[in-house]
C-alpha positions as CSV (number, residue, x, y, z in Angstrom):
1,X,-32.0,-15.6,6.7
2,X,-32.5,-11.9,5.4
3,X,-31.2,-9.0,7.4
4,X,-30.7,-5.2,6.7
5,X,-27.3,-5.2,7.5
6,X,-24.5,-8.0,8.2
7,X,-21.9,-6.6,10.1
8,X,-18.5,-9.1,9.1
9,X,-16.5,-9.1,12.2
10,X,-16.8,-8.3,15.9
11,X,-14.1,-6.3,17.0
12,X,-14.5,-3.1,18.6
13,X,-15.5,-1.6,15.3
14,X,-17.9,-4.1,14.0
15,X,-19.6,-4.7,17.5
16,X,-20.3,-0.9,18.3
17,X,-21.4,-1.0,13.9
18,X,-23.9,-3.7,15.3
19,X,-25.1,-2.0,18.2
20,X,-25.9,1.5,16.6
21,X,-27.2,-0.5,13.5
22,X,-29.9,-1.8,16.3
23,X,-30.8,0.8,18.2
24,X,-31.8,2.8,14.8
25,X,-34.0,0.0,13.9
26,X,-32.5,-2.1,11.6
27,X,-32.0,-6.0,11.7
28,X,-28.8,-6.6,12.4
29,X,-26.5,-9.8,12.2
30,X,-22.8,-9.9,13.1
31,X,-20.4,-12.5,11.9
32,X,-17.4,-13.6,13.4
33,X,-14.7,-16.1,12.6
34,X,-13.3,-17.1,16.1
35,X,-15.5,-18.5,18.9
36,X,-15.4,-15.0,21.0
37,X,-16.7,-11.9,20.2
38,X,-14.2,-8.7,20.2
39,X,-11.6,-9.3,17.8
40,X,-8.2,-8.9,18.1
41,X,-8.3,-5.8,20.8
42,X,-10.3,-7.7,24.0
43,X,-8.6,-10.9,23.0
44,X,-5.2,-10.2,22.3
45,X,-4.4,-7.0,21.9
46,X,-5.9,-3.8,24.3
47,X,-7.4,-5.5,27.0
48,X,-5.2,-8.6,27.9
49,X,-1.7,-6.4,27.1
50,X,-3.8,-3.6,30.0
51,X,-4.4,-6.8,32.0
52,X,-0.4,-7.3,32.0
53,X,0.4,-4.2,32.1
54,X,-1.0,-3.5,35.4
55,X,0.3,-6.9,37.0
56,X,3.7,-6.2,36.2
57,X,3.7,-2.3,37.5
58,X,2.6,-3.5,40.5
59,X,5.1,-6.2,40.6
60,X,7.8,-3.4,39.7
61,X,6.5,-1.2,42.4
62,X,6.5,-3.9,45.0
63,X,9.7,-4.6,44.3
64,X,11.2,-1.2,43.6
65,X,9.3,1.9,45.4
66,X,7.1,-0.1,48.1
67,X,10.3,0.4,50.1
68,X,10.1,4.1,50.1
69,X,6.7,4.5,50.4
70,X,7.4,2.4,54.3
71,X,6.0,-0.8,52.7
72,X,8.5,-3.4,54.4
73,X,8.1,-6.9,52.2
74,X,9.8,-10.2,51.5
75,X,11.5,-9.8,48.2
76,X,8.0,-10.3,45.6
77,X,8.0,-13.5,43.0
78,X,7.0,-13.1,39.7
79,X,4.2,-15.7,39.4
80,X,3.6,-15.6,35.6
81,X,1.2,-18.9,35.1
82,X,-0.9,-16.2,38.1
83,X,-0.5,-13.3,35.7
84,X,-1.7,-14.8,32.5
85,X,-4.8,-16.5,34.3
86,X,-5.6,-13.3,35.8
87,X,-5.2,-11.9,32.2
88,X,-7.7,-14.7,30.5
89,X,-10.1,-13.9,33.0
90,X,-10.3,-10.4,32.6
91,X,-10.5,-11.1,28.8
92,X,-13.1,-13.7,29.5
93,X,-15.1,-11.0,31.5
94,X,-15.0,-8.5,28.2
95,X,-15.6,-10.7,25.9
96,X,-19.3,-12.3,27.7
97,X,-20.0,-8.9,27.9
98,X,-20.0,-8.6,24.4
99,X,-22.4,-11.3,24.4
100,X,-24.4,-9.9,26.6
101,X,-24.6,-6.5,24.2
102,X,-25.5,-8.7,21.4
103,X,-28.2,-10.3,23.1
104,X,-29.8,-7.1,24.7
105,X,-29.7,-5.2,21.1
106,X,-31.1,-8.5,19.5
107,X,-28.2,-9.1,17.4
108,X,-28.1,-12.9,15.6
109,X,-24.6,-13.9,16.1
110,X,-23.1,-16.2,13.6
111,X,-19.9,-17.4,14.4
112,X,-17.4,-19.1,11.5
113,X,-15.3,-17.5,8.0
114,X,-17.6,-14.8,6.3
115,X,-17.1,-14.4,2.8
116,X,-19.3,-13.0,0.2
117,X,-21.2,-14.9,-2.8
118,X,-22.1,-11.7,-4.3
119,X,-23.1,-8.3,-2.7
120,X,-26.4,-9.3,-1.4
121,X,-25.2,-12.6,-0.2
122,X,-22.7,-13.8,2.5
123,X,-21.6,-17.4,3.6
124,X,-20.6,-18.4,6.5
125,X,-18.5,-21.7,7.1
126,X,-18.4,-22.4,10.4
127,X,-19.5,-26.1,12.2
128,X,-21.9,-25.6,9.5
129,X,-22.7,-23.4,6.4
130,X,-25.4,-21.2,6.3
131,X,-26.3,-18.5,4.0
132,X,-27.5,-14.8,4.7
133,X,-29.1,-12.5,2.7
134,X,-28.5,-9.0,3.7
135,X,-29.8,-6.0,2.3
136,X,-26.6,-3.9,3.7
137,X,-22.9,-4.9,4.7
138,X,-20.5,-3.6,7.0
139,X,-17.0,-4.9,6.8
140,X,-14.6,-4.5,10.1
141,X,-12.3,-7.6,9.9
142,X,-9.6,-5.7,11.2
143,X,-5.5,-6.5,11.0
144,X,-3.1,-9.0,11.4
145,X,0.5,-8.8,13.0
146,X,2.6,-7.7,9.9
147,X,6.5,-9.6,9.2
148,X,9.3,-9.3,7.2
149,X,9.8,-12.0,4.2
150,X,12.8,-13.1,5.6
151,X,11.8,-13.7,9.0
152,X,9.7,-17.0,10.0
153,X,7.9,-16.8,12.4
154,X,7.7,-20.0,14.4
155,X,5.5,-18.8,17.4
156,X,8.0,-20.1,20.0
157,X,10.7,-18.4,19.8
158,X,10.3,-15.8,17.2
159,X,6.8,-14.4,18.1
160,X,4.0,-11.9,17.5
161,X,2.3,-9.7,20.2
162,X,-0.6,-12.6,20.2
163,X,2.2,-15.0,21.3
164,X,3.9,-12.4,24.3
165,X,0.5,-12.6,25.6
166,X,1.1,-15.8,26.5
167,X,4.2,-17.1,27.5
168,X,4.8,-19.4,30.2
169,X,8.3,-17.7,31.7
170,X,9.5,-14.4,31.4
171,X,12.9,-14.2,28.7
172,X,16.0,-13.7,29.9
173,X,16.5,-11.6,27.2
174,X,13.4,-10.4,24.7
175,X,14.4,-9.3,21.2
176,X,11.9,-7.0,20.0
177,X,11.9,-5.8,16.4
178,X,10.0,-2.0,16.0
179,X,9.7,1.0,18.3
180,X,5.9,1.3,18.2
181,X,3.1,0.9,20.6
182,X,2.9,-2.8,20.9
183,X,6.9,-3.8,21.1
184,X,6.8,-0.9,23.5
185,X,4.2,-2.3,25.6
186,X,4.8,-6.2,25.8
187,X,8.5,-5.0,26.3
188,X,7.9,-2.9,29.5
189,X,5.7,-6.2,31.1
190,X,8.6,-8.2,30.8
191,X,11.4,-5.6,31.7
192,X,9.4,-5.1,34.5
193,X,9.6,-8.7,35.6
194,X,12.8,-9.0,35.1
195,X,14.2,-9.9,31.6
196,X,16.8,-8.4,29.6
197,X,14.6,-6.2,26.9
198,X,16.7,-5.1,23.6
199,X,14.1,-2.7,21.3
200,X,15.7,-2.5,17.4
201,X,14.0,0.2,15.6
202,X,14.8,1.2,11.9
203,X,13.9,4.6,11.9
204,X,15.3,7.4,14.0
205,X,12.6,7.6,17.0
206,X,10.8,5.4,18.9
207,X,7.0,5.6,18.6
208,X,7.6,7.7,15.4
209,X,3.9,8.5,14.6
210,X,3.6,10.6,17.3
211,X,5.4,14.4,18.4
212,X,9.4,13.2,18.3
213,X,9.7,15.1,22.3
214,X,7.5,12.3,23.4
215,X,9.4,9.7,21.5
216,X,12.7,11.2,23.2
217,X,11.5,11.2,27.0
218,X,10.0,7.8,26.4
219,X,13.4,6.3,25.6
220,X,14.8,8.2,28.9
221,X,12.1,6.6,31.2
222,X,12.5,3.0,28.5
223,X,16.3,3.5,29.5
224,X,16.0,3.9,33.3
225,X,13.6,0.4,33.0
226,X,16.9,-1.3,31.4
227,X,15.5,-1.1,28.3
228,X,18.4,-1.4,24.9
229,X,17.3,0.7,22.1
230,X,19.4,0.9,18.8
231,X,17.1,3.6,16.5
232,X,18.3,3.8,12.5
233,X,19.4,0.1,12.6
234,X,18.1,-2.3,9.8
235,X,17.3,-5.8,11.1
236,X,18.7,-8.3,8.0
237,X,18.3,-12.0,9.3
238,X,17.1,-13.7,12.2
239,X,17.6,-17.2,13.2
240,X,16.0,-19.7,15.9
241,X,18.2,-22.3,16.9
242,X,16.7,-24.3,20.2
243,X,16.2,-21.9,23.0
244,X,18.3,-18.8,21.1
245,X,17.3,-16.4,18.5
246,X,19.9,-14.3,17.0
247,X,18.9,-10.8,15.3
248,X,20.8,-9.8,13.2
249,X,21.1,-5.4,11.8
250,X,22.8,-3.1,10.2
251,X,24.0,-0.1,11.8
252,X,24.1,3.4,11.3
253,X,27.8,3.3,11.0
254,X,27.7,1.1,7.8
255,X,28.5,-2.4,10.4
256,X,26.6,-5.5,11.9
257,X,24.9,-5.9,15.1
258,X,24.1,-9.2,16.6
259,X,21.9,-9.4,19.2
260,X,21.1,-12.9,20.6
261,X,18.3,-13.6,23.2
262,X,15.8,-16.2,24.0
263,X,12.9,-14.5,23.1
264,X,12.3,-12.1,19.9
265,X,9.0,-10.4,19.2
266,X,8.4,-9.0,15.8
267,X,6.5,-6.3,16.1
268,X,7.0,-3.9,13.3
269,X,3.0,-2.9,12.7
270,X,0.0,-4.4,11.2
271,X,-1.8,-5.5,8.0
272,X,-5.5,-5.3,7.1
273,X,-6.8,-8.3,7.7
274,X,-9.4,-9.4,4.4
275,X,-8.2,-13.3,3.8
276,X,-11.2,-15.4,2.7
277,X,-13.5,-12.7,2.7
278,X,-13.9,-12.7,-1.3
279,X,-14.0,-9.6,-1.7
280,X,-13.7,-10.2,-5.9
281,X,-16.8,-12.0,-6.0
282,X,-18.7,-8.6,-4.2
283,X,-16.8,-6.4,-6.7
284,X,-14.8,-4.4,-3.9
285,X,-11.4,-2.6,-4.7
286,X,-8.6,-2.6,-2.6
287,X,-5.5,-0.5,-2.4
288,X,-2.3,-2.2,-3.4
289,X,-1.7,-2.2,0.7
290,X,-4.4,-4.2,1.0
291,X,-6.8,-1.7,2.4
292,X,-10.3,-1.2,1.2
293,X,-11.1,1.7,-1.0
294,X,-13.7,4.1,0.8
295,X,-14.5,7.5,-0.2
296,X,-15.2,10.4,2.6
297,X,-18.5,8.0,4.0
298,X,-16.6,4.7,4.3
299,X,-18.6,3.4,1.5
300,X,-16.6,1.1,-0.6
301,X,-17.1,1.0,-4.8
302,X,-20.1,-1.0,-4.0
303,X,-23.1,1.4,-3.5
304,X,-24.4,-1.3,-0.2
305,X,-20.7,-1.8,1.1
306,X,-18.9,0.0,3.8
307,X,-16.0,-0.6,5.6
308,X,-14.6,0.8,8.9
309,X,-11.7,0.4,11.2
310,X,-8.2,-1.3,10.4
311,X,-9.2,-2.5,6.9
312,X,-9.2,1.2,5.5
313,X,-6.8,3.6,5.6
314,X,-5.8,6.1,8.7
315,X,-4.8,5.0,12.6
316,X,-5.2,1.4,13.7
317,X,-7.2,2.2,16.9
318,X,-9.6,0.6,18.6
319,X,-11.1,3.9,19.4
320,X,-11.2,4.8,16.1
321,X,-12.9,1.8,14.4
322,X,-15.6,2.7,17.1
323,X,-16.3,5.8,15.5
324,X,-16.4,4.5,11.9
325,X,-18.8,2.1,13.3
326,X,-21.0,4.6,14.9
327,X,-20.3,6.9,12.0
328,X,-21.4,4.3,9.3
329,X,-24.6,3.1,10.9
330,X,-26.0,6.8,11.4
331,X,-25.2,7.3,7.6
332,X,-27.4,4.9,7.0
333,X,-30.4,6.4,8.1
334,X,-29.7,9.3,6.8
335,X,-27.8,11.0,10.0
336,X,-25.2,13.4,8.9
337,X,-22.4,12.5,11.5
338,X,-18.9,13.7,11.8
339,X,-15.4,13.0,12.3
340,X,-12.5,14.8,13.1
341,X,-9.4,12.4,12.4
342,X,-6.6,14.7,13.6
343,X,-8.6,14.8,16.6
344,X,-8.4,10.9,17.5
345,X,-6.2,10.5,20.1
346,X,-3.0,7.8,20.5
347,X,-1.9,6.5,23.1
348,X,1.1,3.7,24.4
349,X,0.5,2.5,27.6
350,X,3.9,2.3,28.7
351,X,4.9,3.9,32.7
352,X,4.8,6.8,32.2
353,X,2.0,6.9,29.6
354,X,2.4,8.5,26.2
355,X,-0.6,10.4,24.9
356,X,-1.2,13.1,21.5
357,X,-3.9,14.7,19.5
358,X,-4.1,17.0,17.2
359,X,-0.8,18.0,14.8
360,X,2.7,17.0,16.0
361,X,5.3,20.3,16.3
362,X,6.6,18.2,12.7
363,X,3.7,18.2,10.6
364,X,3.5,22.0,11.4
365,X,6.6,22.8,10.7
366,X,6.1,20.9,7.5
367,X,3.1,23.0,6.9
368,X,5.0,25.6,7.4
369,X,2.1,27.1,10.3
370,X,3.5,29.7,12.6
371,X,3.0,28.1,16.0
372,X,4.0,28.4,19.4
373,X,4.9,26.1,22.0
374,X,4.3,25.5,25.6
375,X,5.5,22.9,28.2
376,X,5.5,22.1,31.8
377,X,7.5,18.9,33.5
378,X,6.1,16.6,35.9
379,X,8.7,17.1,37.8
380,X,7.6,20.6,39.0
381,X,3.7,19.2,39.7
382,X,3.0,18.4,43.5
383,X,0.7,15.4,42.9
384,X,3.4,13.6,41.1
385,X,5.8,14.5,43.9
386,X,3.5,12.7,46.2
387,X,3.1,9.3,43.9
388,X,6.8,9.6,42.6
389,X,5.4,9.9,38.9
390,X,8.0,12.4,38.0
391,X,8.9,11.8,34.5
392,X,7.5,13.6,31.8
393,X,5.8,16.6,30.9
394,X,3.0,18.4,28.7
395,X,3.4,20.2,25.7
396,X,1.1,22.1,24.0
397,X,0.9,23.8,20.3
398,X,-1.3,26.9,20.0
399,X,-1.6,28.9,16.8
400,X,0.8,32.3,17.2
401,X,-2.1,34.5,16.1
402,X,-5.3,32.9,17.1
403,X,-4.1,30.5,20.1
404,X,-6.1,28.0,19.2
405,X,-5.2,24.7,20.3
406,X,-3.8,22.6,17.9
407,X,-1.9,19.8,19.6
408,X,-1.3,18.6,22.9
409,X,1.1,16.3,23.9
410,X,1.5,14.1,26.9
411,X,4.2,12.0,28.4
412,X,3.0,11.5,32.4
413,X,1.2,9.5,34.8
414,X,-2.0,8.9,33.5
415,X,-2.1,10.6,30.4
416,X,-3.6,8.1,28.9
417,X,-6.8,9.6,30.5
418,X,-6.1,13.5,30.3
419,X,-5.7,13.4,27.0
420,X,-9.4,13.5,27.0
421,X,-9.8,16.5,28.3
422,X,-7.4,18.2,25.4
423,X,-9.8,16.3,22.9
424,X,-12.9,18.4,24.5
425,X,-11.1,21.3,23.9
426,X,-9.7,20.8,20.8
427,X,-13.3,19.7,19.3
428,X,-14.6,23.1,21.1
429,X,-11.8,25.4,19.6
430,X,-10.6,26.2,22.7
431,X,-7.8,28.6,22.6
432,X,-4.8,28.3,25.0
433,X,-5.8,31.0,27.4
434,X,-9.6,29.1,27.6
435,X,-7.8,26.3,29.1
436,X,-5.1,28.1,31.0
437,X,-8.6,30.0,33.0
438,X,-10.4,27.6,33.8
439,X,-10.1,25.8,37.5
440,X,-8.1,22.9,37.6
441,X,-8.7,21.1,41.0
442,X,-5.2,20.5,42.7
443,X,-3.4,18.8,42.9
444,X,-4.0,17.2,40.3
445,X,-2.1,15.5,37.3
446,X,-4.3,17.6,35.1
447,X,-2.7,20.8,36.7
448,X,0.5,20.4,34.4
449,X,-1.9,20.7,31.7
450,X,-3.2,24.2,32.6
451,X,0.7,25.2,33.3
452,X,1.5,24.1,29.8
453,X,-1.0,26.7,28.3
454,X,0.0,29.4,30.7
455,X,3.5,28.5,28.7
456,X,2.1,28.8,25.2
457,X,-0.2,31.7,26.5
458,X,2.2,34.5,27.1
459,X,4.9,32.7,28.7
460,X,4.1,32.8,32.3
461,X,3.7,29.2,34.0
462,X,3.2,29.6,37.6
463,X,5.0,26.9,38.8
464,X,8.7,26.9,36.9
């Protein structure tokens, strides 16, 4: 079989990499290890963590705010065999849909372990072995749940996010190990449902990557849930024994913590993810973290060889791999596409969502940029009155002499979805002002965004 480009795995990355790779013509093939399409993020990671997510707000709300909005109910159940069919399903639905892509783009799907022969030639060991000759190669394998050498992870008691996604009770008490997206995430599905949820987190902030005023309201909101956080602790040991897992830290203070639970999730980040791929017998470098070497192009050492989302360096984002994968397959064909990293947005998908892009108020600092600042609560917005969405605000960073926009910042209801509206702007250039003129419908979430750049404007919000 001789293609113009092999695309070696199908996660959001490699898929979209396929896609564009089509519709400019080439013949395309994607490889992919498991038996569904979509990689880690629609089949454990984004979509079924979403699919939780949402099942356990509205449990939360049933329980907790139905009452005020003049809903009268029988105390709710958690049903959690309901929950994670529910979940499967809506995995099952994004992943055929993949299929569906492949088939419409005419994409030849072969599914079992990739690995190169040399860089022309890839085998693929699946129910049988087959060998491809491909003219280019795209590499988008992705990342694996990272651990600590210490810690063994059994999958039944001390767990990675792929194993939270399925449990058959909710803990009495979860464990989690890191104060990043995914702890974050799994933790508020089961705090909502009721368990115990203690977050450990060695550095001083939770979700440290992004703006440290997000990472602060966060743990307010994290706090109200029930939530346990214990920031510049160092986890040392932990230990299954039956149905209890003991964790067990060092403190700030120089002592020992010991948390015990029945449940602990060890979720402290992610590795790229390049096992079996043999990568030595293509000639490709990697980094001594494992990532593949790229230059500015994503092209690897290897003049046919790229490489695009969690395998290379920057963000591990769905989002972003999608980019790369575009971004690569234009290249190609001699496109001359673009990206703007610092303009790829994050986001945690906790209640209230967490959104950023651009720089955080600390790498300016560290730049030693002048910059000024303007924010606007949630609390002062009349649409989140009316849902009882309260928490949070908007911050926004605008250059002191130009007032350009060069972060915004969002801890609300839905800002998972405004943020786009700040990464429109911030590709256009927009100054603070621009954004502070134009018509914001109301009300409107949105609105606090507006208010924000009044703030960093001249200092004149109209609503605080």
């Amino acid at each position: 079989m001789q293609y113009d480009v092999t695309v070696i795995g199908s996660g959001p990355g490699g898929y979209v990499a396929a896609i564009r790779c089509a519709q400019l013509g080439l013949k395309t093939a994607i490889i992919e290890k498991y038996d569904t399409l979509g990689g880690t993020c629609l089949n454990v990671g984004c979509i079924p963590s979403k699919a939780l997510l949402d099942s356990s707000e509205h449990f939360h709300n049933a329980e907790h705010t139905f009452k005020e909005h003049g809903i009268d109910i029988a105390k709710p159940k958690v049903n959690i065999k309901q929950m994670i069919a529910r979940k499967t399903d809506v995995v099952k639905q994004n992943t055929e849909g993949i299929n569906y892509l492949m088939s419409k783009n005419k994409i030849d799907v072969h599914h079992g372990l990739g690995s190169f022969v040399d860089k022309n030639t890839i085998k693929v060991t699946g129910q049988e072995e087959k060998t491809i000759s491909t003219d280019k190669v795209i590499i988008a394998t992705g990342s694996k749940p990272s651990t600590l050498p210490f810690i063994k992870l059994d999958k039944k008691r001390v767990i990675t996010s792929t194993e939270a996604l399925e449990l058959k009770e909710v803990p009495k008490h979860l464990v989690i190990i890191g104060g990043g997206v995914i702890g974050l995430e799994l933790g508020s599905v089961y705090a909502r449902l009721g368990a115990k949820v203690s977050v450990v987190e060695f550095l001083d902030n939770i979700i440290p990557t992004m703006d440290s005023t997000l990472g602060k309201e966060l743990q307010k909101s994290l706090k109200k849930l029930g939530f346990d956080i214990y920031l510049s602790h160092k986890v040392t040991a932990v230990e299954a024994k039956g149905k209890e897992v003991t964790v067990t830290a060092d403190t700030p203070k120089g002592d020992k913590l010991e948390l015990k639970g029945d449940y602990c999730l060890v979720s402290i980040g992610r590795r790229p993810y390049t096992d079996g791929l043999g990568l030595e017998n293509a000639g490709v470098k990697v980094t001594e973290r494992g990532q593949i070497e790229t230059d500015e192009h994503l092209k690897t050492n290897v003049d046919n060889i790229w490489a695009i989302g969690d395998v290379v360096k920057g963000a591990m984002l769905a989002h972003k791999a999608e980019e790369e994968g575009v971004f690569v397959a234009e290249q190609m064909m001699g496109q001359k596409p673009h990206i703007n990293y610092n303009l790829i947005p994050g986001v945690v998908y906790t209640w209230p969502e967490v959104a950023g892009v651009g720089f955080t108020e600390e790498q300016l600092k560290e730049q030693k940029r002048a910059y000024k600042t303007g924010k606007f609560p949630f609390k002062a917005l009349g649409r989140a009155r009316a849902s009882m969405d309260v928490d949070g605000l908007v911050k926004v960073l605008a250059d002191k002499e130009t007032d350009e926009i060069l972060g915004v910042h969002i801890i609300g209801a839905r800002a998972a979805d405004m943020i786009a509206s700040a990464v429109t702007a911030m590709e256009f250039r927009a100054s603070a002002e621009d954004v502070s003129r134009m018509s914001h419908a109301h009300p409107t979430y949105m609105e606090a965004v507006k208010e924000a750049c009044l703030a960093a404007t001249e200092n004149r919000p109209l609503h605080i």
